[in-house]
Structures are given as C-alpha cells and as structure tokens.
N, CA, C and O atoms as a CHARMM CRD file, in Angstrom:
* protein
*
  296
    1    1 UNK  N     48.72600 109.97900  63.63400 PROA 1      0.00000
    2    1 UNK  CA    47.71000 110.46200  62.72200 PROA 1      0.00000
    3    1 UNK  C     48.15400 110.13700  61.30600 PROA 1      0.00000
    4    1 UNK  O     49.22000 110.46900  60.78900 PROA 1      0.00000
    5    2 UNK  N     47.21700 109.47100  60.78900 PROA 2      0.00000
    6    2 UNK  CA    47.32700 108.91600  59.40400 PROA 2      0.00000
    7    2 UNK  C     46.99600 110.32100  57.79900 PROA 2      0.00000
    8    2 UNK  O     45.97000 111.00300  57.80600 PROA 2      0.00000
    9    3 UNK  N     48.01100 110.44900  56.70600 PROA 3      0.00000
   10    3 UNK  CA    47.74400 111.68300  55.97700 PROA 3      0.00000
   11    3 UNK  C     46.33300 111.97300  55.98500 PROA 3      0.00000
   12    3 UNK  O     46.06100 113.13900  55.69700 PROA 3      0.00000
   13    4 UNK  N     45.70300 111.47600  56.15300 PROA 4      0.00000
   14    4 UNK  CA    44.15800 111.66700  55.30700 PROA 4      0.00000
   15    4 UNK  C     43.94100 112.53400  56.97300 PROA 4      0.00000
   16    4 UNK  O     43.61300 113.70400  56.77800 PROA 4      0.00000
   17    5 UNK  N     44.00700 112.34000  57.80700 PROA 5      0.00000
   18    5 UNK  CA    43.78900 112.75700  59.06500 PROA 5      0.00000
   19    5 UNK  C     44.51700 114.25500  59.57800 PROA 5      0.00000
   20    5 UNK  O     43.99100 114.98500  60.41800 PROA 5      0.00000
   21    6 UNK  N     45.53400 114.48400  59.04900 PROA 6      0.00000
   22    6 UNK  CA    46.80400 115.67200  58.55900 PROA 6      0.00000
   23    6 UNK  C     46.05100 116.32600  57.59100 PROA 6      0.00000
   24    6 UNK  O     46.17400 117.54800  57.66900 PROA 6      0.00000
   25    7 UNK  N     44.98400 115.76800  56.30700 PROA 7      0.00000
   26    7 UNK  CA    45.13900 116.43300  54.92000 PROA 7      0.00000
   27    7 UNK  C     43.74400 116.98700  55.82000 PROA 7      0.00000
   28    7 UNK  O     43.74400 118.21100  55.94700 PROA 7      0.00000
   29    8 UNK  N     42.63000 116.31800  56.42200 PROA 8      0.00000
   30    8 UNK  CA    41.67700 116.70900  56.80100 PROA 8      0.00000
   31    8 UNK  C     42.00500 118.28300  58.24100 PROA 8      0.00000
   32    8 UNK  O     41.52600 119.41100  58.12700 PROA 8      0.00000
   33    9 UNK  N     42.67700 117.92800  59.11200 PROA 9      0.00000
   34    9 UNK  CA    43.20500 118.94500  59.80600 PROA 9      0.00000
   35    9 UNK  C     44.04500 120.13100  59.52700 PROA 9      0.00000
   36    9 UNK  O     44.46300 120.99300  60.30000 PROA 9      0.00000
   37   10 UNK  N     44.23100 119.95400  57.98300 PROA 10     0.00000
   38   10 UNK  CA    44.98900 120.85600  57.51500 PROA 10     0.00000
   39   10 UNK  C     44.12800 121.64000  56.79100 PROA 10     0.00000
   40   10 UNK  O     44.33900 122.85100  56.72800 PROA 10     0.00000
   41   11 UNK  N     42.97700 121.02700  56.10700 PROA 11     0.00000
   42   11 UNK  CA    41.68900 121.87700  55.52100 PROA 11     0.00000
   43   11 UNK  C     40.66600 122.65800  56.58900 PROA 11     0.00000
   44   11 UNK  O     39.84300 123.55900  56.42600 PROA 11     0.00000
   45   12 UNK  N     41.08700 121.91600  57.72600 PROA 12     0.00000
   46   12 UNK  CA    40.08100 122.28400  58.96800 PROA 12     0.00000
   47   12 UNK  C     40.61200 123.57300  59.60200 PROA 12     0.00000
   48   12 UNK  O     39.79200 124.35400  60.08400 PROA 12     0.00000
   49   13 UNK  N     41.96100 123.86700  59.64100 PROA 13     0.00000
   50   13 UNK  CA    42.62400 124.83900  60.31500 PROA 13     0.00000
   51   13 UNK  C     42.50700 125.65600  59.00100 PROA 13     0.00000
   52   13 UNK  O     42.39700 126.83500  59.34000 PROA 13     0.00000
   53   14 UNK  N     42.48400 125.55400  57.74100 PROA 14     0.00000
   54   14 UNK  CA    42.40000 126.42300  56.71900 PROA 14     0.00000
   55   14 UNK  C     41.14000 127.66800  56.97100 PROA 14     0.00000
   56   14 UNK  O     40.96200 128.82700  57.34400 PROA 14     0.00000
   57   15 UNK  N     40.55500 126.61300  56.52700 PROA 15     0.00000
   58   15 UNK  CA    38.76700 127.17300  56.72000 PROA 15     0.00000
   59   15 UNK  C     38.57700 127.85800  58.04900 PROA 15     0.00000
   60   15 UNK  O     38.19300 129.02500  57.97500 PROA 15     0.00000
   61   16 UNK  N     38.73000 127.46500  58.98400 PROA 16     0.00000
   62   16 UNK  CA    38.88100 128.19100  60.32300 PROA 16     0.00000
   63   16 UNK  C     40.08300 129.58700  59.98700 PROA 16     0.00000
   64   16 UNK  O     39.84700 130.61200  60.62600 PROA 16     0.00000
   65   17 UNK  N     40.78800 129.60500  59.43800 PROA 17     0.00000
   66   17 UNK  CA    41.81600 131.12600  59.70000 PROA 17     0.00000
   67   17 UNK  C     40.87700 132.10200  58.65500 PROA 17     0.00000
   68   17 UNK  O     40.80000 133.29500  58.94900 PROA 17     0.00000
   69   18 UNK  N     40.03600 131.52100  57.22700 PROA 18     0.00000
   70   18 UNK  CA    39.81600 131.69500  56.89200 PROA 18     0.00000
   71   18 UNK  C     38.36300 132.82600  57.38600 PROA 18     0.00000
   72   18 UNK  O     38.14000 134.02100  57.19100 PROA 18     0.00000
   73   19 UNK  N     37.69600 131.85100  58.00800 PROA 19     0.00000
   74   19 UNK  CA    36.21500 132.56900  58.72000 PROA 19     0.00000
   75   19 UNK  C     37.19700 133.72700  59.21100 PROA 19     0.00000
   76   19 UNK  O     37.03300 134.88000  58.81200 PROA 19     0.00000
   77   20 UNK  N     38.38800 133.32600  60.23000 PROA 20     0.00000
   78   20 UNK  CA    38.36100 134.61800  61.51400 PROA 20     0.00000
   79   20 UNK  C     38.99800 135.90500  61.16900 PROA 20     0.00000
   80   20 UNK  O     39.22800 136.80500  61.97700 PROA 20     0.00000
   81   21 UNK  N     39.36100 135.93000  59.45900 PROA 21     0.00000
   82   21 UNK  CA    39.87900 136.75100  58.59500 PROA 21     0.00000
   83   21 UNK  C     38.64000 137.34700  58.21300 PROA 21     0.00000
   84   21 UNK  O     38.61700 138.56800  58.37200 PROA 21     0.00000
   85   22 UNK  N     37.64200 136.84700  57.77200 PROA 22     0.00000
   86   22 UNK  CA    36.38000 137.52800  57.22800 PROA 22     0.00000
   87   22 UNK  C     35.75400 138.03400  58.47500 PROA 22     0.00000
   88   22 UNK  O     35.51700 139.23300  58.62800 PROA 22     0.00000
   89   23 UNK  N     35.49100 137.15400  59.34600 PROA 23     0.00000
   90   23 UNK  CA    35.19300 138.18800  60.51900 PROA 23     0.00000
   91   23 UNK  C     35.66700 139.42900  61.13500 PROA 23     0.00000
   92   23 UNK  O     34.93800 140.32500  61.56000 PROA 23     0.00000
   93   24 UNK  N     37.09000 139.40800  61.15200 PROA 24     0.00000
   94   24 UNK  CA    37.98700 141.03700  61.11400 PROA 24     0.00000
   95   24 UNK  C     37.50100 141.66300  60.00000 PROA 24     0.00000
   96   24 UNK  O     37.14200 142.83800  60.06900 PROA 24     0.00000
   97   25 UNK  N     37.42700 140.89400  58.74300 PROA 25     0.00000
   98   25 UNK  CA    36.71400 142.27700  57.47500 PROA 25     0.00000
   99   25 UNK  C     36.20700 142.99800  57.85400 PROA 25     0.00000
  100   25 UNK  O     36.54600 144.18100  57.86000 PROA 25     0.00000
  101   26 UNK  N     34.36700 142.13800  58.68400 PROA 26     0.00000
  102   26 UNK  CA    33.79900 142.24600  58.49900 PROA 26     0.00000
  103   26 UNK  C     33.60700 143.35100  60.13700 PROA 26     0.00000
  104   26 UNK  O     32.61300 144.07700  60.12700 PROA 26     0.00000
  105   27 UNK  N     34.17100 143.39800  60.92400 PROA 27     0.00000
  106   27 UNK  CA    34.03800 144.17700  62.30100 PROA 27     0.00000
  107   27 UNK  C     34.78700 145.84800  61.86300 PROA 27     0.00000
  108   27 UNK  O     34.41600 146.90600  62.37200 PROA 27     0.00000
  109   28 UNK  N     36.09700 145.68600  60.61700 PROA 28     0.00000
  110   28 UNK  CA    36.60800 146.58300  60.27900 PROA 28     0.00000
  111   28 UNK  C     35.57100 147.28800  59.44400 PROA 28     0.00000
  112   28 UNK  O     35.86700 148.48200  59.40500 PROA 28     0.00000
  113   29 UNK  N     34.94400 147.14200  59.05400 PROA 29     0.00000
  114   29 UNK  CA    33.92300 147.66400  58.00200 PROA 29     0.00000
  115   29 UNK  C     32.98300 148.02500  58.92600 PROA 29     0.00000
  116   29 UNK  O     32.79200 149.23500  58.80500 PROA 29     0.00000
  117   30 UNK  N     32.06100 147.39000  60.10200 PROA 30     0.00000
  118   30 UNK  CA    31.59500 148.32500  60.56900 PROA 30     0.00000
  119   30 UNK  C     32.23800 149.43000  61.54800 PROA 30     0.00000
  120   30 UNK  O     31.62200 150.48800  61.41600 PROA 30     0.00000
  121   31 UNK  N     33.04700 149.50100  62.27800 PROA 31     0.00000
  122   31 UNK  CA    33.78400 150.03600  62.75700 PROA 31     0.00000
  123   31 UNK  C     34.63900 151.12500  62.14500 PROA 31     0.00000
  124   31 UNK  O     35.15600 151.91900  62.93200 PROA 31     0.00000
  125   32 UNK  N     34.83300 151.25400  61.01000 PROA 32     0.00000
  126   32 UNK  CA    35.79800 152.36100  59.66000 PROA 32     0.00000
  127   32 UNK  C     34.88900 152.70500  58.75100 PROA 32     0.00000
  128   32 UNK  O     34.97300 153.81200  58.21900 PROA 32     0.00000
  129   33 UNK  N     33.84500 151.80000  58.40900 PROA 33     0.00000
  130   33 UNK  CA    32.74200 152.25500  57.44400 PROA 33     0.00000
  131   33 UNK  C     31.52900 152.91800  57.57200 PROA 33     0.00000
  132   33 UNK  O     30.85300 153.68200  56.88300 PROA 33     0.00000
  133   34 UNK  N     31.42900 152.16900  59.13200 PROA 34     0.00000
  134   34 UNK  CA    30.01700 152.38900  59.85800 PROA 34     0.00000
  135   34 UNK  C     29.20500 151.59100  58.68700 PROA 34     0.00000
  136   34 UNK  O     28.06400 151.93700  58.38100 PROA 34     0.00000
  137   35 UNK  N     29.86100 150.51700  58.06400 PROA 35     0.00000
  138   35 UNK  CA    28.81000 149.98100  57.11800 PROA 35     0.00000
  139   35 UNK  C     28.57900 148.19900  57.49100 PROA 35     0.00000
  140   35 UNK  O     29.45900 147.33700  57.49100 PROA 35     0.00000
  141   36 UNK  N     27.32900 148.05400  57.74500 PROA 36     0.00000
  142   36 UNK  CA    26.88300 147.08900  58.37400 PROA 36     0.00000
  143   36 UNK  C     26.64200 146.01200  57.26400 PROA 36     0.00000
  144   36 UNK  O     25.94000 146.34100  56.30800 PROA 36     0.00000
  145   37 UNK  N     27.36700 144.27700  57.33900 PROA 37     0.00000
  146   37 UNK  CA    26.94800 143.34500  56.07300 PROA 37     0.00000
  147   37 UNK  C     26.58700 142.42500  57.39900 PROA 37     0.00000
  148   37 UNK  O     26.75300 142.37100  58.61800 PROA 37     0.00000
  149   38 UNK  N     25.90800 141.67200  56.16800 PROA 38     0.00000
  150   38 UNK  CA    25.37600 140.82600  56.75100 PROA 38     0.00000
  151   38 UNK  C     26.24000 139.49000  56.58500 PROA 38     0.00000
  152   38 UNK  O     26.82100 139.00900  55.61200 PROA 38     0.00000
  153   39 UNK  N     26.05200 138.93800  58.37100 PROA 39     0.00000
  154   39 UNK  CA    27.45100 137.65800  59.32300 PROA 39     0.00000
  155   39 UNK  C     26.83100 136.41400  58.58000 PROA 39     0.00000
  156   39 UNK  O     27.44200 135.34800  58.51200 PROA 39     0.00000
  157   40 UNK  N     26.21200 136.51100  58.30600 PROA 40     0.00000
  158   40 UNK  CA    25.31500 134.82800  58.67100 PROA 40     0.00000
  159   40 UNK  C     25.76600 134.16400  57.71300 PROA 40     0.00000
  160   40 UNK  O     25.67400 132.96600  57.98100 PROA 40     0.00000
  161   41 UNK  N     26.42200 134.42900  56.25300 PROA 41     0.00000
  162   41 UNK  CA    26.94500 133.98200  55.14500 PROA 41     0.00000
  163   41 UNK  C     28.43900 133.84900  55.25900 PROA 41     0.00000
  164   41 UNK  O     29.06900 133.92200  54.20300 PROA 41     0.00000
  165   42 UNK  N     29.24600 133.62300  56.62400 PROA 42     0.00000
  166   42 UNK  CA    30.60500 133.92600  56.59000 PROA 42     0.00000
  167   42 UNK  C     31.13300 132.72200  56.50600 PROA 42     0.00000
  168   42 UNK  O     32.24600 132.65100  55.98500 PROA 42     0.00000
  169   43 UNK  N     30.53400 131.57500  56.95300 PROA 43     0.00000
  170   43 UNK  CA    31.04400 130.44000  55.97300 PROA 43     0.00000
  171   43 UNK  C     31.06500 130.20500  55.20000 PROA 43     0.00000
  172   43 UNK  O     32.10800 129.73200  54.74900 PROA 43     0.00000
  173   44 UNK  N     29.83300 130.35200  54.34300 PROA 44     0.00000
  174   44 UNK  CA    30.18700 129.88400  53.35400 PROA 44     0.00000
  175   44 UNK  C     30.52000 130.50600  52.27000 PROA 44     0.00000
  176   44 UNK  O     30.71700 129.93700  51.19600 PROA 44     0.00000
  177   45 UNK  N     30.62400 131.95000  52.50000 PROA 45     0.00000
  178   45 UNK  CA    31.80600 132.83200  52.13800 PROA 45     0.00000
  179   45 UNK  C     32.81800 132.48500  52.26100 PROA 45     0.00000
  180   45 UNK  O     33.40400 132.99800  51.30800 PROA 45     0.00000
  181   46 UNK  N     33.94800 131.57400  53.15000 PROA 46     0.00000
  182   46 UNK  CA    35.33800 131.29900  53.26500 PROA 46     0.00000
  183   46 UNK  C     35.12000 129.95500  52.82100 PROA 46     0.00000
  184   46 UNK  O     36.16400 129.32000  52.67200 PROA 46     0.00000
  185   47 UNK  N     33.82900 129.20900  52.51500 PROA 47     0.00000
  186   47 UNK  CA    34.57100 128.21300  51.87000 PROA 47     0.00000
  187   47 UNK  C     34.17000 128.49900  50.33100 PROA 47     0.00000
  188   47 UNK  O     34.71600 127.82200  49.45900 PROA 47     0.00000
  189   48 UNK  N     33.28200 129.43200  50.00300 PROA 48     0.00000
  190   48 UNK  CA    33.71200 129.94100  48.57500 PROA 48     0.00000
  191   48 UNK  C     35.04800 130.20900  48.16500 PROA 48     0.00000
  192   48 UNK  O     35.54700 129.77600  47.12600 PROA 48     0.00000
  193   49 UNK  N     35.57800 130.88200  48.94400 PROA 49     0.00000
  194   49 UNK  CA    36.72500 132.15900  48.83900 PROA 49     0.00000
  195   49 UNK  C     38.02800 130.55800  48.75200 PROA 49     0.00000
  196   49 UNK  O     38.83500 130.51500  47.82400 PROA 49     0.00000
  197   50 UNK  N     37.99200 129.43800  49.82400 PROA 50     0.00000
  198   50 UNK  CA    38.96400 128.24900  49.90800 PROA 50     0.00000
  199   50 UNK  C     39.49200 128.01400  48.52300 PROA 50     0.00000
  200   50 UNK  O     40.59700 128.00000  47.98200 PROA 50     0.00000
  201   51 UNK  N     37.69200 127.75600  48.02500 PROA 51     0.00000
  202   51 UNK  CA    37.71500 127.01900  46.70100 PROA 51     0.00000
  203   51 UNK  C     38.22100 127.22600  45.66800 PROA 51     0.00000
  204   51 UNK  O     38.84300 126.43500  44.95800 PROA 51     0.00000
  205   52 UNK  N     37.87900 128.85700  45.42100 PROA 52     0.00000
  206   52 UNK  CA    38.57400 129.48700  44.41500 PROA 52     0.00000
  207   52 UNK  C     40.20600 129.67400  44.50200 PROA 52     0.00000
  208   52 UNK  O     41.06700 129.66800  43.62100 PROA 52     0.00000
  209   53 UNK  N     40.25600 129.79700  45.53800 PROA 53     0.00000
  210   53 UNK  CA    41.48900 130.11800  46.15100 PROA 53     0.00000
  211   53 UNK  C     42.61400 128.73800  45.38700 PROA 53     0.00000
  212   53 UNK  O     43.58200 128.80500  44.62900 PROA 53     0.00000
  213   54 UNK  N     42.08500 127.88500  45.86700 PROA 54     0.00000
  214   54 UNK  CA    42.55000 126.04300  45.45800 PROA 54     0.00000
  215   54 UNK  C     42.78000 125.98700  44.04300 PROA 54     0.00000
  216   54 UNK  O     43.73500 125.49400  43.44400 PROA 54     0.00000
  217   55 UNK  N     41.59500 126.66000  43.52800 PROA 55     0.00000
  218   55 UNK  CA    41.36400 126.19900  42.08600 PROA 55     0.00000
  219   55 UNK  C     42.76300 127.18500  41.27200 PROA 55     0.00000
  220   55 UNK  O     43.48600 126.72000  40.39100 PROA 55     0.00000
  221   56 UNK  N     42.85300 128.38500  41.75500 PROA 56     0.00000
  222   56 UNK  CA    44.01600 129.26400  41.39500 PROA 56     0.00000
  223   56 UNK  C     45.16000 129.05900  41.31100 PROA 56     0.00000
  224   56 UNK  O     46.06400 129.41200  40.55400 PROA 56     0.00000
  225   57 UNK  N     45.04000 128.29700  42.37100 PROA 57     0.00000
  226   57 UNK  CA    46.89600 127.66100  43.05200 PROA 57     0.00000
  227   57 UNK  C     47.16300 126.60300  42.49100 PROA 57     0.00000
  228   57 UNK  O     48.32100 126.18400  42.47000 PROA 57     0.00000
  229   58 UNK  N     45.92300 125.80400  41.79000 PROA 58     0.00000
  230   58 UNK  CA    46.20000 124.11600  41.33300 PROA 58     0.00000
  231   58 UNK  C     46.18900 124.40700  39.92600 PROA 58     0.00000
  232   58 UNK  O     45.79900 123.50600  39.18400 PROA 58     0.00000
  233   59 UNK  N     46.59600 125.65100  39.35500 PROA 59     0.00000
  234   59 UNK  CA    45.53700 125.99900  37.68700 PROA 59     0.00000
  235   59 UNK  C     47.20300 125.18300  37.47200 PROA 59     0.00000
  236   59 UNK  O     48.09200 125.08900  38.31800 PROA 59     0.00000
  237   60 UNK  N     47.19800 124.57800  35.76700 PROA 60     0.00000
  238   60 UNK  CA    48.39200 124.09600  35.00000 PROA 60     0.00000
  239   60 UNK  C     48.44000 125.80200  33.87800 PROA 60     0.00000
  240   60 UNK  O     49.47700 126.13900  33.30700 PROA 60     0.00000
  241   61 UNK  N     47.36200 126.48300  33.80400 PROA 61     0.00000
  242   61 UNK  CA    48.38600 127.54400  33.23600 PROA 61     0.00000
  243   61 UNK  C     48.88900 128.93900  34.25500 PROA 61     0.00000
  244   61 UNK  O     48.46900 129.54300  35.24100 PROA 61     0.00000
  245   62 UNK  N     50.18100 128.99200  33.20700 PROA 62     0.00000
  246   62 UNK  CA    51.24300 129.71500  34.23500 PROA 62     0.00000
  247   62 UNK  C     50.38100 131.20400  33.91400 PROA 62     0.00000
  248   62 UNK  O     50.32900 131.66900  32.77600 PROA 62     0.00000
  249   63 UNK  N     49.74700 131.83500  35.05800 PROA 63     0.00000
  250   63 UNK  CA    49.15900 133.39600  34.82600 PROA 63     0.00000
  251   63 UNK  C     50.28200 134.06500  35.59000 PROA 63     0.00000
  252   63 UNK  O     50.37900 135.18700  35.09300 PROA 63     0.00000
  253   64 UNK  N     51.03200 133.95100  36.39500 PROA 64     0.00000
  254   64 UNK  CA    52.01000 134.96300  36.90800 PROA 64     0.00000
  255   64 UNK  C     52.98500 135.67500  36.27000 PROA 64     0.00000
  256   64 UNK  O     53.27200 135.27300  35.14200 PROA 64     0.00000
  257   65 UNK  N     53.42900 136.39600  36.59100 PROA 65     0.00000
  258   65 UNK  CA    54.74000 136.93200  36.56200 PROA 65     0.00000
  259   65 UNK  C     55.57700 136.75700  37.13100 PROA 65     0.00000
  260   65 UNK  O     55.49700 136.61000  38.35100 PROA 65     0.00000
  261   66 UNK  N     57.25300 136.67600  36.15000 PROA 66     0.00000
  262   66 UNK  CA    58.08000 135.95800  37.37100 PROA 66     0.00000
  263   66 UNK  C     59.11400 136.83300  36.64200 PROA 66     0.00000
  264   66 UNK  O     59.02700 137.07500  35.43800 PROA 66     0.00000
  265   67 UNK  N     60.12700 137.30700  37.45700 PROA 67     0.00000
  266   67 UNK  CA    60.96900 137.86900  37.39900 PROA 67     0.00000
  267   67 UNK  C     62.31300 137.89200  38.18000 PROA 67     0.00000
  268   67 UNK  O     62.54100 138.39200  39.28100 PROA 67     0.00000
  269   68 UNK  N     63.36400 137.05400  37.12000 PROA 68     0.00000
  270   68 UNK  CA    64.83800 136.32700  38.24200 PROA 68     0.00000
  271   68 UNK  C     65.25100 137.69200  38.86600 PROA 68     0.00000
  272   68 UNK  O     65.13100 138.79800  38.34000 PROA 68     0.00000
  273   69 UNK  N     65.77500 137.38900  40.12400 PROA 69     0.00000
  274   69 UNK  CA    66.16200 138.11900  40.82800 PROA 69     0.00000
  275   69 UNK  C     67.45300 139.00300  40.10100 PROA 69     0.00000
  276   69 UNK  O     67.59700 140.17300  40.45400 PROA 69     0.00000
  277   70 UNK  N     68.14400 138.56700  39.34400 PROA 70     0.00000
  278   70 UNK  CA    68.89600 139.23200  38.37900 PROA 70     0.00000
  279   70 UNK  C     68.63600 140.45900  37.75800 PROA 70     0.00000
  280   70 UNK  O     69.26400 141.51500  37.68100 PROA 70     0.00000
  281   71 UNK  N     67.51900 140.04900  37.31900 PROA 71     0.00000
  282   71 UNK  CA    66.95400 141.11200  36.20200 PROA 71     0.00000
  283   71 UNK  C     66.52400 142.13400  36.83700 PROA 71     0.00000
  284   71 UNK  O     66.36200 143.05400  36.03600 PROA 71     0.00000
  285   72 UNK  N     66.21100 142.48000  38.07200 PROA 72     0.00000
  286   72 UNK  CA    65.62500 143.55600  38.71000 PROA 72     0.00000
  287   72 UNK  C     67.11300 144.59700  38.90600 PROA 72     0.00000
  288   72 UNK  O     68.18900 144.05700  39.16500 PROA 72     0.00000
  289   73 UNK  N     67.04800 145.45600  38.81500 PROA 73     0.00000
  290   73 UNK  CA    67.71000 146.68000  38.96200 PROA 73     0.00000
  291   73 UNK  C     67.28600 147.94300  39.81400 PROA 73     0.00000
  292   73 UNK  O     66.08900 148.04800  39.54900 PROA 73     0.00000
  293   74 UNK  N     67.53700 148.72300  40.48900 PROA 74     0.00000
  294   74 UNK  CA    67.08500 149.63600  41.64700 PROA 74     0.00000
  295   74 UNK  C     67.81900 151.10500  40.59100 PROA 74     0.00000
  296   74 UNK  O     67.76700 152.25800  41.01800 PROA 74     0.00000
C-alpha cells in the first residue's frame, strides 16, 4: 500500500472511531438523560468535529500550556 493509500485509511479509520464515539454520546444521553437528539446528522457531525479538530492540531500559534516536568512541585 502506497502513502496516499495509508494517508487515506488512516482518515478512514479516523472518521469511523469518530462516528462510533458520537454514537455512544449519543445512546448515553438517551439512556442518563432520557434526552432524545436527533442520529441522522452523526456524520457529518464527526466530520465537522475531524475538521476542527485538524485545524487545532495544525494551528502555527502556540495556544497551550506547557509546563517542564521540573517545575511542577507536589
């Protein structure tokens, strides 16, 4: 399997863990909430959620916090 074939199966297994995560949301919520949403948008809910997700992880400015393991104290 050629990268592009890896980069594509690697977006494919993304998006897929992605749905079956929103689908547990979404069974926990009725099941703990008794509050019923509506399924039919759960793709493209996880590939909203991918995108942003991508766009966060690929940003060039640094928004985190980082803190050397040094500096922490108990």
């Amino acid at each position: 399997m050629g990268l592009l074939g890896f980069e594509k199966g690697k977006k494919d297994l993304e998006l897929l863990c992605v749905i079956l995560w929103r689908v547990w949301f979404l069974r926990n919520q009725l099941v703990h909430s008794e509050c019923r949403q509506d399924v039919d948008n759960v793709v493209l809910w996880s590939n909203e959620f991918l995108a942003k997700f991508h766009v966060a992880n690929n940003s060039d400015v640094d928004q985190g916090v980082h803190v050397r393991p040094h500096d922490v104290k108990w």
